[in-house]
SEMILUM-914137 format. One line per 2 residues: number of its first residue (from 1); their letters; for each residue x, y, z of C-alpha. Coordinates in steps of 0.5 Angstrom, whole numbers, always signed. Example, Ala and Ser with C-alpha at 12.3 -4.5 7.8 and 13.67 -1.06 7.14 Angstrom:
BEGIN
1 = as = +25/-9/+16 | +27/-2/+14
This chain:
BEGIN
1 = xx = +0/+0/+0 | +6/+4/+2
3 = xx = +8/+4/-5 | +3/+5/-8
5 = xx = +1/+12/-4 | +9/+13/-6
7 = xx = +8/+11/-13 | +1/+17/-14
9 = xx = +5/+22/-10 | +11/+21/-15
11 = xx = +5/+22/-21 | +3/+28/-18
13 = xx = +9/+32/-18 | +12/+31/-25
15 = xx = +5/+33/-27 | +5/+39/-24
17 = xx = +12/+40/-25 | +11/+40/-33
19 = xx = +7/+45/-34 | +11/+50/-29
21 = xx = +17/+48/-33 | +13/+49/-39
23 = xx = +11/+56/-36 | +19/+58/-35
25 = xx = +20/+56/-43 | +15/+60/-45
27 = xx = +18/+66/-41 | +25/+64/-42
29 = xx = +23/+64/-50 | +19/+71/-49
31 = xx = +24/+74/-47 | +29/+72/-52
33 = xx = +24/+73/-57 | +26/+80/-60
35 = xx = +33/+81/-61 | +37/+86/-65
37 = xx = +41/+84/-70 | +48/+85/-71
39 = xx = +48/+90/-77 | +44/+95/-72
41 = xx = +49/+99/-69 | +48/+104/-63
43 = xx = +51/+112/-66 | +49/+116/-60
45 = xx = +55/+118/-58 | +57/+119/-66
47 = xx = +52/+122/-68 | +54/+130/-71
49 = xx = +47/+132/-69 | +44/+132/-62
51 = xx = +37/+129/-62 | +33/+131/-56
53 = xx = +31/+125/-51 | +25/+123/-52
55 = xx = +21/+123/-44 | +16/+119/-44
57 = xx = +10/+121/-41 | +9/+117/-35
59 = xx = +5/+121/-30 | +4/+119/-23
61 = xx = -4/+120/-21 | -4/+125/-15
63 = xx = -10/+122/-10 | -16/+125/-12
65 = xx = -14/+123/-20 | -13/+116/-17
67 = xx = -20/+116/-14 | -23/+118/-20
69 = xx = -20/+114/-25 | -22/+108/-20
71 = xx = -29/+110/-20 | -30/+110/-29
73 = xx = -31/+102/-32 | -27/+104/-38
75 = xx = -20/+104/-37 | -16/+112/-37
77 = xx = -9/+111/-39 | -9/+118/-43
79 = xx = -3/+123/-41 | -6/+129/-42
81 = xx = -12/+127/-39 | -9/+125/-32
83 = xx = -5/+131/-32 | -12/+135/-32
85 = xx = -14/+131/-27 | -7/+132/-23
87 = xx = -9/+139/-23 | -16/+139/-21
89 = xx = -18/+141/-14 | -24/+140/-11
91 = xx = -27/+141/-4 | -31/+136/-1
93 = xx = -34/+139/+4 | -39/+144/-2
95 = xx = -40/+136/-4 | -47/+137/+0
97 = xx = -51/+131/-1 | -57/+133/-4
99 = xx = -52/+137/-9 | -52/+134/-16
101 = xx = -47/+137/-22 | -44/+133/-29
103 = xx = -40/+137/-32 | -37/+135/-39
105 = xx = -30/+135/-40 | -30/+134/-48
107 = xx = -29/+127/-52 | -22/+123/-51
109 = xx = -18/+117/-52 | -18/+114/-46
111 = xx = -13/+109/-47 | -10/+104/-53
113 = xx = -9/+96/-53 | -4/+94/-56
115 = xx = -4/+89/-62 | +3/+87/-63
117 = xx = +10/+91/-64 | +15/+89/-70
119 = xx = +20/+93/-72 | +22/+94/-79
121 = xx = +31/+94/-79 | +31/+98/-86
123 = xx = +25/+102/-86 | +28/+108/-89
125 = xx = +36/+108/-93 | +39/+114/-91
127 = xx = +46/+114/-94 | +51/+109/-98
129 = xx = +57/+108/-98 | +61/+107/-105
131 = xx = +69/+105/-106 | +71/+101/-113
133 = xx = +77/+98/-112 | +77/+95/-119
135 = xx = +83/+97/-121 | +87/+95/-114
137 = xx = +91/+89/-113 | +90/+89/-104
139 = xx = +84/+88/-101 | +81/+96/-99
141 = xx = +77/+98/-93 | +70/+100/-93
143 = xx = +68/+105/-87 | +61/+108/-85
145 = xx = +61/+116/-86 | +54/+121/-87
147 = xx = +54/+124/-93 | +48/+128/-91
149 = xx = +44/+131/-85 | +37/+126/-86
151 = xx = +31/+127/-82 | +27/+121/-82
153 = xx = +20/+122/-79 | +15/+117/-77
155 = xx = +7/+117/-75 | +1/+114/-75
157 = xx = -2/+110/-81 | -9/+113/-81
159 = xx = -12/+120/-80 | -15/+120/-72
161 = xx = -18/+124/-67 | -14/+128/-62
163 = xx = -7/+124/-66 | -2/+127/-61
165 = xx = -4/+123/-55 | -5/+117/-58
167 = xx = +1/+118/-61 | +4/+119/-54
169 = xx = -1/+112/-52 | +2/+107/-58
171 = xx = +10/+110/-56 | +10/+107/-49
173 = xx = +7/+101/-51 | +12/+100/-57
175 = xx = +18/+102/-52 | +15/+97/-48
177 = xx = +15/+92/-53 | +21/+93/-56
179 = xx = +25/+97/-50 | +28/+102/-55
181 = xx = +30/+109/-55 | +24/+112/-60
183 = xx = +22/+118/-63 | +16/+120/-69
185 = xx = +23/+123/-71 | +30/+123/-71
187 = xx = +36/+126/-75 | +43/+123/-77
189 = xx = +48/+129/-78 | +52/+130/-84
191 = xx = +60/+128/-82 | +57/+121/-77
193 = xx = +62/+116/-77 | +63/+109/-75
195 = xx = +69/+105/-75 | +66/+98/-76
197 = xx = +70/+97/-83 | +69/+92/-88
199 = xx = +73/+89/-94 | +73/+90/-101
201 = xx = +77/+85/-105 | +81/+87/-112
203 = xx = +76/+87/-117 | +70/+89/-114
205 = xx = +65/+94/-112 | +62/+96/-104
207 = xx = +57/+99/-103 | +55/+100/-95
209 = xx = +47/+102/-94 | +45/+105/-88
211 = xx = +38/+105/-85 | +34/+107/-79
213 = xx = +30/+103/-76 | +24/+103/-74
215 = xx = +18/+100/-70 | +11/+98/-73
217 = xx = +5/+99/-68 | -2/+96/-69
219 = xx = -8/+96/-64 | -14/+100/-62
221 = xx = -16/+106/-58 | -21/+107/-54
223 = xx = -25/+113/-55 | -31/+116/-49
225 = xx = -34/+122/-48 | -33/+124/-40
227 = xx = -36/+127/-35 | -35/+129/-29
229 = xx = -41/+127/-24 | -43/+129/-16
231 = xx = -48/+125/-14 | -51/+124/-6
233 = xx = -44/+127/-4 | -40/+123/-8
235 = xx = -36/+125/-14 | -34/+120/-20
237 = xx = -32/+120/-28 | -38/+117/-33
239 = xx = -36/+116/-39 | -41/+114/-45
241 = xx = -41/+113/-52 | -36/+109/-52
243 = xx = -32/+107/-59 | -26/+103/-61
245 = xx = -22/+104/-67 | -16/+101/-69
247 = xx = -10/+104/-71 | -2/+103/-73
249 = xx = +3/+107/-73 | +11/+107/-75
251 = xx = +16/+110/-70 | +23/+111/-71
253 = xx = +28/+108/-66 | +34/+114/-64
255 = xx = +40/+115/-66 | +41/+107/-69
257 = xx = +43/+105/-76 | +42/+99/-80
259 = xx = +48/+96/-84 | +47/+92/-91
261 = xx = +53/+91/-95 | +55/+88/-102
263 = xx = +60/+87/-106 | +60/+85/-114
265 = xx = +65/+85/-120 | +61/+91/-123
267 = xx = +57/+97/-121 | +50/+97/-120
């Protein structure tokens, strides 16, 4: 009987044990699922142009923005309208308790849910580097070097309400996935150079592309119309007329390029 009760207990933790080993995969494989490839290569410190840090809007609710926001069954991450709240005052001792208000605060994106990130590592070329070693009889180098100042801006794919905070909304969800530094804009500044050197045997022609890469954000935003409401001495946010649109948007990432490389007998 002993052997038995031994035997089933031993089932039991390997059942159990599977899927938690399982689970552990899983969170070891979504960890490693988004890597950046070696032909991207950080120029933050090369670049000839500065751009400026892009700062997230993460705002801390103060407490009464916190109690609002806790009283709507709609979900409120909109930066904007969370400093709105911030910046409110209200006095509970006017709240009398037959005292009723509702007070418009206009239509808003309430929140965005994401979708999926991707990040396209060429989404736009921004320089080539070219040296025809043809006529040469030893290998020559092939260095990065900015020829222009290139702008590459990004945006959403669709016009849509009140764009600036749903932008603001998709960045942080894209730095989140993807734990880049992004930006719907960013500058590579004529003279940037980098040492990553490649080889060009005699005979041939090189050309080093550079890119700048950028992430691909698709989701849904949530739009409501707010009110502030004070009822029997007790003040909440109702939201009606509740929309859902989806949405996509590309975002630069800051101040990294992407290399592709090529060489051939004649020039293309």
């Amino acid at each position: 009987m002993k052997r038995i009760i031994v035997a089933m207990v031993a089932i039991f933790l390997l059942a159990t044990a599977i899927p938690v080993l399982a689970a552990e995969d899983g969170k070891k494989e979504e960890k490693k699922g988004f890597t950046v490839p070696d032909s991207v290569v950080k120029i933050s410190k090369e670049n000839t142009y500065t751009n400026p840090t892009q700062d997230l809007p993460y705002l801390q609710p103060s407490e009464l923005a916190k109690e609002l926001l806790g009283s709507s069954d709609i979900k409120i991450e909109n930066p904007d309208l969370i400093r709105i709240l911030n910046e409110s005052t209200i006095n509970d001792s006017k709240l009398a308790l037959g005292f009723r208000a509702s007070i418009y605060l206009g239509e808003w994106p309430l929140a965005y849910e994401s979708d999926g990130t991707e990040v396209n590592w060429e989404y736009q070329k921004v320089n080539t580097n070219y040296l025809d070693n043809r006529g040469g009889r030893s290998p020559q180098k092939l260095t990065y070097f900015q020829e222009q100042q290139k702008k590459v801006s990004g945006g959403l794919t669709a016009k849509i309400p009140n764009s600036e905070a749903v932008k603001k909304m998709m960045m942080i969800k894209a730095a989140e996935h993807t734990n880049l530094p992004l930006a719907f804009e960013t500058v590579i500044g004529q003279g940037t150079k980098k040492g990553n050197t490649y080889n060009i045997a005699p005979k041939q022609v090189g050309y080093l592309n550079s890119f700048v890469p950028a992430a691909n954000e698709k989701g849904k935003v949530t739009y409501g119309e707010v009110y502030l409401t004070f009822k029997g001495g007790k003040r909440k946010i109702e939201v009606k007329n509740v929309t859902q649109q989806g949405i996509g948007a590309w975002i630069p990432v800051q101040d990294h390029l992407s290399f592709s490389f090529v060489a051939a007998n004649q020039p293309k």
